[in-house]
N, C-alpha and C positions, 0 to 999 in steps of 0.2 A: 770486056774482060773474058779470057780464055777461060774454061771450065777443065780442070784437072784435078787432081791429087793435091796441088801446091796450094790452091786455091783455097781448101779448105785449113782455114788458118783458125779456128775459134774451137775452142772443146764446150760440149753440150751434155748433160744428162739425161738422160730420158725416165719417166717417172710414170709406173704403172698404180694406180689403186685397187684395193681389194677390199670389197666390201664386211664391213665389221659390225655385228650388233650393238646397238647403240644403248641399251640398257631401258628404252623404252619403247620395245616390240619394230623400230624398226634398224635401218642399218645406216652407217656412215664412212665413208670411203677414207681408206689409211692409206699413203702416197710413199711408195717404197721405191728407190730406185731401181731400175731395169737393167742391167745390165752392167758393164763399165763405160765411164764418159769415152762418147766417138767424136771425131773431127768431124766440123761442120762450116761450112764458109754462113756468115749471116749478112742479109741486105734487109735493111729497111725501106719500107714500102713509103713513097712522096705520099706528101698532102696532093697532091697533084692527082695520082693514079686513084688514091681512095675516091676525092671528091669525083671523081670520072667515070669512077665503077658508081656511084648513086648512093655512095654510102658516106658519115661523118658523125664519128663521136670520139671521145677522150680517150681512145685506145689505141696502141702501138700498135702497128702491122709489122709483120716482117717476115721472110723468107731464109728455111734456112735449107742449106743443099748438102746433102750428104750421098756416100756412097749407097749403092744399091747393094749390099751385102743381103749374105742372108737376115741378121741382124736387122740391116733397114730396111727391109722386107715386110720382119715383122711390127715394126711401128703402126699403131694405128690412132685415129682420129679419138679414143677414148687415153689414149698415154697423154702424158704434157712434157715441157721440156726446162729443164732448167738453165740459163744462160748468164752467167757470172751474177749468181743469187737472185735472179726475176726468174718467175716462174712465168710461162706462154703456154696457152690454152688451142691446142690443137685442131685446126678449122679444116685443113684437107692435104693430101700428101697426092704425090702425082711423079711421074716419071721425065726425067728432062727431056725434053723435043731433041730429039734425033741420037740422044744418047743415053741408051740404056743400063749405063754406069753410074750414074747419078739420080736421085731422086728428092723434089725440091717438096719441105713441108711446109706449108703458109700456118703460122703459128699467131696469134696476138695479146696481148697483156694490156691491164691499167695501171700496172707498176711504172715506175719511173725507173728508166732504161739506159 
């Protein structure tokens, strides 16, 4: 599948926390969204490529590719992302091979998807 603008068919949230005192000397993280939801194409990662990469547990993998804005720039491996109400826990963002337009984040969840 071609990698484009069109491509990105699914809206996403992105969700920053801000650490809050917890009322017993330490703190706890309050999950406010980031921005406004951006278009995001999402793949889910096979049983196939996980068990291949040496890994296997109860959790969704999945890939999502968004423009390289400045916006998705700023995303980092401490935000998470919201994806039609499952929350995915942000593992690594990276730049698409040979296209500097695009940047795919490997996100994963225990939620049911």
């Amino acid at each position: 599948m071609a990698l484009n603008a069109g491509s990105l068919n699914r809206r996403i949230q992105v969700q920053r926390a801000t650490a809050t005192p917890d009322g017993s000397g330490g703190f706890e993280n309050e999950w406010n969204d980031h921005g406004q939801p951006i278009f995001a194409r999402r793949r889910d990662v096979s049983d196939a490529e996980r068990l291949s990469a040496g890994g296997w547990d109860n959790k969704l993998v999945s890939r999502f590719v968004v423009r390289a804005t400045a916006f998705g720039r700023g995303i980092n491996r401490t935000d998470r992302i919201i994806h039609e109400g499952v929350t995915f826990e942000i593992d690594g963002i990276k730049e698409v091979p040979d296209n500097r337009g695009f940047l795919e984040i490997t996100a994963q969840t225990d939620e049911i998807a």
